[in-house]
Short mmCIF file of the C-alpha atoms (twelve columns), coordinates in Angstrom:
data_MODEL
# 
_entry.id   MODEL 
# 
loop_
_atom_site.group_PDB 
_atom_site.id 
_atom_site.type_symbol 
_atom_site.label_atom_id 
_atom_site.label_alt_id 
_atom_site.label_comp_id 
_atom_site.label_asym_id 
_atom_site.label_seq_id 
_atom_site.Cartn_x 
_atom_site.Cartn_y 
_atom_site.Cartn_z 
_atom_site.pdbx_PDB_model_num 
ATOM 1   C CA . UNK A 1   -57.618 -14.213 -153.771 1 
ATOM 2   C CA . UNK A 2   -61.141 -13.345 -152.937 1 
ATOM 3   C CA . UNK A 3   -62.054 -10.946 -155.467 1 
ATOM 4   C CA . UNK A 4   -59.704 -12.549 -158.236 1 
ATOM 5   C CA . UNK A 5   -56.823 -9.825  -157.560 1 
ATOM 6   C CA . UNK A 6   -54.322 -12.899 -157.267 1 
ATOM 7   C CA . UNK A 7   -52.871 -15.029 -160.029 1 
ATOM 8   C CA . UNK A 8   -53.169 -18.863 -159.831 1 
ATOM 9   C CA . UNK A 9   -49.258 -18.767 -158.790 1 
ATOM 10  C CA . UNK A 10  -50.183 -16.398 -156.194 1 
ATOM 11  C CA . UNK A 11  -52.657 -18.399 -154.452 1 
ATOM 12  C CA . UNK A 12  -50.709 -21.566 -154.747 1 
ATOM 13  C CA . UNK A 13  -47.685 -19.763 -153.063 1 
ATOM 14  C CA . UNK A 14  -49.539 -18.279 -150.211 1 
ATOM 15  C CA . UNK A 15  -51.060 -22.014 -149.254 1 
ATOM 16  C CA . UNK A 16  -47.913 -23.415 -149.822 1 
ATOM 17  C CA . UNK A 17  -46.133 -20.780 -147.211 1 
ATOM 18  C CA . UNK A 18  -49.193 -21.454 -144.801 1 
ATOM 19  C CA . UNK A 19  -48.947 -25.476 -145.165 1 
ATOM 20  C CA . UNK A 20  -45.120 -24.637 -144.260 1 
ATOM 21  C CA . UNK A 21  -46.272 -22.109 -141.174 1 
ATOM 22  C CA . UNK A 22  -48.341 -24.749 -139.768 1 
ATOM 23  C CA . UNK A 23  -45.483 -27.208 -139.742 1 
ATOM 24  C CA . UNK A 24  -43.248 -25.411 -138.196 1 
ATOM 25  C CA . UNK A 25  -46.105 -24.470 -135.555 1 
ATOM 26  C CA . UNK A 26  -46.986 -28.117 -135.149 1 
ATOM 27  C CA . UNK A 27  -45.705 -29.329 -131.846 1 
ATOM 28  C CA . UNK A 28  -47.700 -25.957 -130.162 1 
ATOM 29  C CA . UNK A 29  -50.517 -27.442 -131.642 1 
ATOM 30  C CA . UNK A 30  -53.814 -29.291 -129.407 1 
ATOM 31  C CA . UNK A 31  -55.765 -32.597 -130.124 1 
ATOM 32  C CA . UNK A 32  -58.680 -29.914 -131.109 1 
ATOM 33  C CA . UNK A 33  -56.738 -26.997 -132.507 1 
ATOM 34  C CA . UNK A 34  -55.367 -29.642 -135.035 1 
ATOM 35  C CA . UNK A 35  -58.892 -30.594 -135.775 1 
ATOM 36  C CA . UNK A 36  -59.322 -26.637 -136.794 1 
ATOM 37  C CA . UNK A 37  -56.704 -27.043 -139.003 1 
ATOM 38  C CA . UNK A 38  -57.984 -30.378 -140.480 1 
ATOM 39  C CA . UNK A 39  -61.602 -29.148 -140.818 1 
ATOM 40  C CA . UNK A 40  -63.386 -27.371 -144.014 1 
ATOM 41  C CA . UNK A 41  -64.839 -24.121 -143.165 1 
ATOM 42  C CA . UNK A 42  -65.244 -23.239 -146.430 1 
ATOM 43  C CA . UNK A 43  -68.951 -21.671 -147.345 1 
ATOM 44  C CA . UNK A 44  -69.677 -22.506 -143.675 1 
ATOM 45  C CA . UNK A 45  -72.324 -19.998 -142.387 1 
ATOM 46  C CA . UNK A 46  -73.401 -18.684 -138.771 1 
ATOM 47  C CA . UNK A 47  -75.819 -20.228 -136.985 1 
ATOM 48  C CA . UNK A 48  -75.199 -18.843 -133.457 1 
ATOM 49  C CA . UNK A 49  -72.338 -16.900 -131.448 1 
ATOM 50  C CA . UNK A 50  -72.104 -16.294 -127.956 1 
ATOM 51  C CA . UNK A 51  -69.703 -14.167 -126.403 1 
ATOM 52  C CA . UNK A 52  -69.166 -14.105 -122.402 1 
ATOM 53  C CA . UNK A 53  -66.608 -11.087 -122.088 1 
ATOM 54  C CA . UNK A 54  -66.569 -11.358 -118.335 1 
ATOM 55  C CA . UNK A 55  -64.865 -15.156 -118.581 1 
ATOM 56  C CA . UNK A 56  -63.315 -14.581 -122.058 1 
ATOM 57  C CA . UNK A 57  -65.425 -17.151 -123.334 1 
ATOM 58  C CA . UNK A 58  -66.358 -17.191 -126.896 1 
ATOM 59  C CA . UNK A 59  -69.091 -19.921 -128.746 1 
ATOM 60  C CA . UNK A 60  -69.659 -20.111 -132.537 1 
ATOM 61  C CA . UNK A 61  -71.826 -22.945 -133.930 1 
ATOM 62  C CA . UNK A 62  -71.109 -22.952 -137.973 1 
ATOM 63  C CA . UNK A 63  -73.081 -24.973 -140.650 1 
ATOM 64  C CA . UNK A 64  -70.480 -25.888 -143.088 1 
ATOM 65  C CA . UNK A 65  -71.038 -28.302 -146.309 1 
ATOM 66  C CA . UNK A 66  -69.778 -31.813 -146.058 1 
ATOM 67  C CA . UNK A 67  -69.327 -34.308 -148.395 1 
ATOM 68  C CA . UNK A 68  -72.987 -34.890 -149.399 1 
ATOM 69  C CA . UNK A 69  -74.481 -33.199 -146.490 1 
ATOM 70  C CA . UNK A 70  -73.850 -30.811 -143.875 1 
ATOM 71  C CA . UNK A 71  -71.985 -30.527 -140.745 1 
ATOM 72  C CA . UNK A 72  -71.962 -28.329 -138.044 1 
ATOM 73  C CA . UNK A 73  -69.071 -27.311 -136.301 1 
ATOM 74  C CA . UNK A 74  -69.255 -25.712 -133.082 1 
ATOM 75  C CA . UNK A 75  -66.142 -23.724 -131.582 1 
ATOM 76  C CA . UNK A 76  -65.431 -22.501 -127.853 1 
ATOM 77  C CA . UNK A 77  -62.906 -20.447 -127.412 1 
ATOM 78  C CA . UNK A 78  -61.402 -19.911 -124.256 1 
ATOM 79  C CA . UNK A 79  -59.181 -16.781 -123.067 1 
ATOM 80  C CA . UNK A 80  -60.662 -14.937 -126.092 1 
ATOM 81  C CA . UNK A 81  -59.295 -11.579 -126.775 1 
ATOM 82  C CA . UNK A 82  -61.783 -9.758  -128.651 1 
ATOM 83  C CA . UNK A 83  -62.100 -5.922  -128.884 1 
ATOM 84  C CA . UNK A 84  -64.815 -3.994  -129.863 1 
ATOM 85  C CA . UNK A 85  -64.289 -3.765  -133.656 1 
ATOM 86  C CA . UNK A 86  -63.670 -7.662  -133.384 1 
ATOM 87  C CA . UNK A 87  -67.203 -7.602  -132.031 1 
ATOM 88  C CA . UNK A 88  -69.095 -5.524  -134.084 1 
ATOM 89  C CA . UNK A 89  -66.882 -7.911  -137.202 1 
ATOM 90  C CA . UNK A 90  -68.717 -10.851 -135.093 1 
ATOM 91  C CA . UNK A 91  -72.246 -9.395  -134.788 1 
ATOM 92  C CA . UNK A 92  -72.511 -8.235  -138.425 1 
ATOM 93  C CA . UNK A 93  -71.430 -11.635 -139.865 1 
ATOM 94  C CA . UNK A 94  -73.516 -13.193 -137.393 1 
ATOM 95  C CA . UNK A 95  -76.893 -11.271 -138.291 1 
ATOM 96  C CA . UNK A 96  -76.400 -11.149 -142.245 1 
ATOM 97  C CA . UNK A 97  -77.748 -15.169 -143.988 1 
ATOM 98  C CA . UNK A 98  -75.349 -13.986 -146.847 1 
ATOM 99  C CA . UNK A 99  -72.357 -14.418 -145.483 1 
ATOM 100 C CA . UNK A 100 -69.964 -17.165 -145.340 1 
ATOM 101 C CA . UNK A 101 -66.216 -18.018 -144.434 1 
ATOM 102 C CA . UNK A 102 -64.142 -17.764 -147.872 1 
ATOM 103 C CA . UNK A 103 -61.494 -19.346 -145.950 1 
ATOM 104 C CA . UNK A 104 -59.487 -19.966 -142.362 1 
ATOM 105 C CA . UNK A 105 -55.960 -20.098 -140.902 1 
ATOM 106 C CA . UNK A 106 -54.735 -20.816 -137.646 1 
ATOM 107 C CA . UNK A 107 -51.233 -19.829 -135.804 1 
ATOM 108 C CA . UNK A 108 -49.358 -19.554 -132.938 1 
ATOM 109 C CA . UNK A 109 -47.556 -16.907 -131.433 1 
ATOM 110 C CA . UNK A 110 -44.270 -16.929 -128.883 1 
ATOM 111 C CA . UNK A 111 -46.588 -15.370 -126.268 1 
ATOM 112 C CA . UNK A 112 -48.595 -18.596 -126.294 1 
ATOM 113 C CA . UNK A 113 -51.836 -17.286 -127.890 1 
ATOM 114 C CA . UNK A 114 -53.228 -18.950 -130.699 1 
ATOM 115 C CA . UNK A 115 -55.155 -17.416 -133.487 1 
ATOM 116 C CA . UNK A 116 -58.133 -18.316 -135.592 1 
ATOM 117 C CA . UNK A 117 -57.795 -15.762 -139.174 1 
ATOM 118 C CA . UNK A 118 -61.659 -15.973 -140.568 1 
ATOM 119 C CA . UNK A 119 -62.182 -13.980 -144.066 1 
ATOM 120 C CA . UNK A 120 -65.805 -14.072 -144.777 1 
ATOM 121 C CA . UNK A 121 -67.937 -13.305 -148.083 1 
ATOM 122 C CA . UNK A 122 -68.724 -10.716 -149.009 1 
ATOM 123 C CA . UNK A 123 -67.090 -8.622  -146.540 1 
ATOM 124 C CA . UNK A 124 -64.867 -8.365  -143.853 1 
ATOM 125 C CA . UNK A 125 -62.160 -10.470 -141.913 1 
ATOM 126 C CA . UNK A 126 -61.651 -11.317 -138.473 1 
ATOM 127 C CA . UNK A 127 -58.749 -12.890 -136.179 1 
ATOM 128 C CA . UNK A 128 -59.875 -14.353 -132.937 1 
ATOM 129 C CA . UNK A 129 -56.710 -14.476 -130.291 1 
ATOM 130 C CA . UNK A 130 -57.874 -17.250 -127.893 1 
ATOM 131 C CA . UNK A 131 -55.581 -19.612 -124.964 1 
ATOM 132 C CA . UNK A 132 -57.202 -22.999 -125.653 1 
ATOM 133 C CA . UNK A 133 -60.419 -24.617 -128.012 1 
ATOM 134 C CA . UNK A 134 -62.887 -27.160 -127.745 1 
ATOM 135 C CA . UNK A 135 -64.403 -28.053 -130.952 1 
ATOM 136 C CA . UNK A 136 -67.198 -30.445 -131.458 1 
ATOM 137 C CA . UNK A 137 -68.894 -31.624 -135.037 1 
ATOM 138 C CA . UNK A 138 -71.780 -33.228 -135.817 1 
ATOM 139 C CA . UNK A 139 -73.444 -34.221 -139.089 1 
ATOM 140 C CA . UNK A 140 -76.762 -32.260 -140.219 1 
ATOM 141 C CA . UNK A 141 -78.968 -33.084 -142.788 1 
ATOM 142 C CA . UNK A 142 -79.295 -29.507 -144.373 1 
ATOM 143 C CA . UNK A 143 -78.019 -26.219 -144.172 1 
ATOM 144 C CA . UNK A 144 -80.990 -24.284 -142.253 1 
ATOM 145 C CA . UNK A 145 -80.334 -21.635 -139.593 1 
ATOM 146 C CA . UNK A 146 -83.089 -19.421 -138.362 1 
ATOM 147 C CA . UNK A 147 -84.068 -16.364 -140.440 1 
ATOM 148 C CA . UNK A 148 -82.182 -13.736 -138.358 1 
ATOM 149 C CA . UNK A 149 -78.857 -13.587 -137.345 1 
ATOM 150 C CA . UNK A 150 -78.308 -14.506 -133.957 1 
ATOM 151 C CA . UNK A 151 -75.411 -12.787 -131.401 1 
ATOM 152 C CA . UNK A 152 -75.655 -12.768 -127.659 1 
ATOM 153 C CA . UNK A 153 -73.563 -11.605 -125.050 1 
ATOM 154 C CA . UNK A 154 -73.895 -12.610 -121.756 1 
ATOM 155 C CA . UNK A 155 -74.109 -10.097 -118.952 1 
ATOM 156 C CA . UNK A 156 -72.640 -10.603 -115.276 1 
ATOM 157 C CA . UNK A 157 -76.073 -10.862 -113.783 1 
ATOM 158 C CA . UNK A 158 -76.864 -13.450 -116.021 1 
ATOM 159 C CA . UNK A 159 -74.232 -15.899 -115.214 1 
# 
């Protein structure tokens, strides 16, 4: 799908099988996880992440194209299960301007931890496992994030 390896069939069998996932998923699903579902991520870039390991707390403010302008999307994800690779996935993305999300899927697993899938352009993928979301959007006028990527974690002595 991303680099063309997939026929059109292909693709259109792999939504259809995730449209049927997130059905079957649906009564699991929160007021703001449904949003995630509902909302286009596609192109979106990275304005800002901040990760909190110490309360599991992970922030990601996107800037995503909308209709004839932009939105931005801002994510907080709470009981976030990242590892290190997941970080280092996060921090990269985060400090290169070229990349965007290709696309995004959401599930639900019997141990009651959700997932956000993320496959970015031109490289790499990423599943965040988090407990609960709060998502907020707001409309932008363009798509300008500062020049450098930006990642911070927070530190116990900072909190």
């Amino acid at each position: 799908m991303v680099r063309g390896e997939l026929s059109d069939g292909d693709v259109a069998e792999i939504r259809k099988a995730y449209a049927e996932r997130l059905e079957s998923i649906s009564p699991q699903l929160t007021d703001p996880i449904r949003l995630l579902t509902e909302v286009s991520l596609q192109d979106a870039i990275i304005e800002s992440i901040i990760w909190d390991p110490g309360i599991k707390c992970l922030e990601m403010s996107l800037v995503a194209p909308f209709l004839d302008g932009y939105q931005v999307v801002r994510l907080k994800y709470y009981g976030a299960l990242l590892g290190d690779e997941r970080i280092r996935t996060l921090c990269s993305a985060a400090r290169d301007r070229e990349t965007e999300i290709l696309t995004t899927e959401v599930d639900y697993g019997d141990e009651g931890i959700f997932s956000h899938r993320l496959l970015f352009w031109p490289r790499d993928e990423l599943t965040i496992d988090f407990a609960d979301l709060e998502i907020n959007i707001s409309n932008r006028e363009d798509d300008r994030v500062g020049l450098s990527g930006f990642f911070r974690e927070i530190y116990p002595e900072e909190r």
